[in-house]
C-alpha positions in Angstrom: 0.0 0.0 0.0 3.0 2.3 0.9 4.5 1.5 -2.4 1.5 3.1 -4.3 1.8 6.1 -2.2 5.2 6.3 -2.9 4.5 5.9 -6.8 1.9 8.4 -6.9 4.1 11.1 -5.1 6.7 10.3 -7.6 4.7 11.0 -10.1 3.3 14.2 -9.2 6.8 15.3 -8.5 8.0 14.2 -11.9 4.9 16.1 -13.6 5.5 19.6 -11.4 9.4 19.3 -11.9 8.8 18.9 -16.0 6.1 21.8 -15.7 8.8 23.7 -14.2 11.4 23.4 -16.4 8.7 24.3 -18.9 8.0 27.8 -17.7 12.0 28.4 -17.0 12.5 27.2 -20.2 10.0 29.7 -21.9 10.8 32.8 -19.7 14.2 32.7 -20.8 13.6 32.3 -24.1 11.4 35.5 -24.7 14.4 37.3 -23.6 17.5 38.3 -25.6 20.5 37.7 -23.9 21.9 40.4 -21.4 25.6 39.5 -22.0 26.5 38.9 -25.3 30.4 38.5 -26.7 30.5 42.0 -27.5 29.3 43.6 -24.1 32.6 40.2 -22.4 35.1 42.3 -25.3 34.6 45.6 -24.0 34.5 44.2 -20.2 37.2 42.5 -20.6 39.2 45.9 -23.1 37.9 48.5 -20.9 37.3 47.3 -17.9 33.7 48.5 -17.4 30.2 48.1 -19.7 28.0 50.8 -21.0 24.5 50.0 -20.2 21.9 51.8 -22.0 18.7 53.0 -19.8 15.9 51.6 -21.1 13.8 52.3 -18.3 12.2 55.5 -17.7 13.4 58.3 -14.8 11.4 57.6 -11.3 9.0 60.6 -10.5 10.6 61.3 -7.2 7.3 63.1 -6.4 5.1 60.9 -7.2 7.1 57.9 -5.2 7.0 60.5 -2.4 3.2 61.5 -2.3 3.1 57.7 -2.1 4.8 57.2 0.9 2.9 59.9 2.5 0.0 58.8 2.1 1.4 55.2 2.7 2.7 56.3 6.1 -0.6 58.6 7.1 -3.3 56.0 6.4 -4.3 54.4 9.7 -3.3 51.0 11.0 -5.6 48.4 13.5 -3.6 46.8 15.7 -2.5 43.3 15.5 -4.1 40.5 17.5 -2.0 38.9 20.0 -0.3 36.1 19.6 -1.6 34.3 22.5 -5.0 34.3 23.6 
């Protein structure tokens, strides 16, 4: 009886392992690749990389009215942990 147990939990760690290696498998390949020969040549030539900035500038005042308003809203306390 133990033995089928056994089985069945080997199987449904085979199936999640395989369905993991799936999604792995298709996240990384949607990307390109960050380091590429050329970006290891001028590494390794200059001794530093040029990254371009893809990514926008943070609105430092928007990130700030956030954190205002984060930090003003009004917290219940938390039960105890013992009763």
């Amino acid at each position: 009886m133990i033995g089928i147990w056994l089985a069945g939990a080997a199987v449904v760690a085979l199936i999640a392992g395989v369905l993991a290696r799936a999604r792995v498998a298709r996240t990384v390949s949607d990307n390109d690749p960050v380091v590429t020969d050329e970006v290891l040549r001028a590494l390794f030539e200059e001794g530093r990389v040029e990254v371009a900035d893809v990514d926008e500038p943070l609105d430092e005042e928007e990130i700030r009215r956030a954190e205002d308003e984060f930090w003003s809203s009004e917290w219940e306390d938390a039960e105890p942990w013992s009763r």
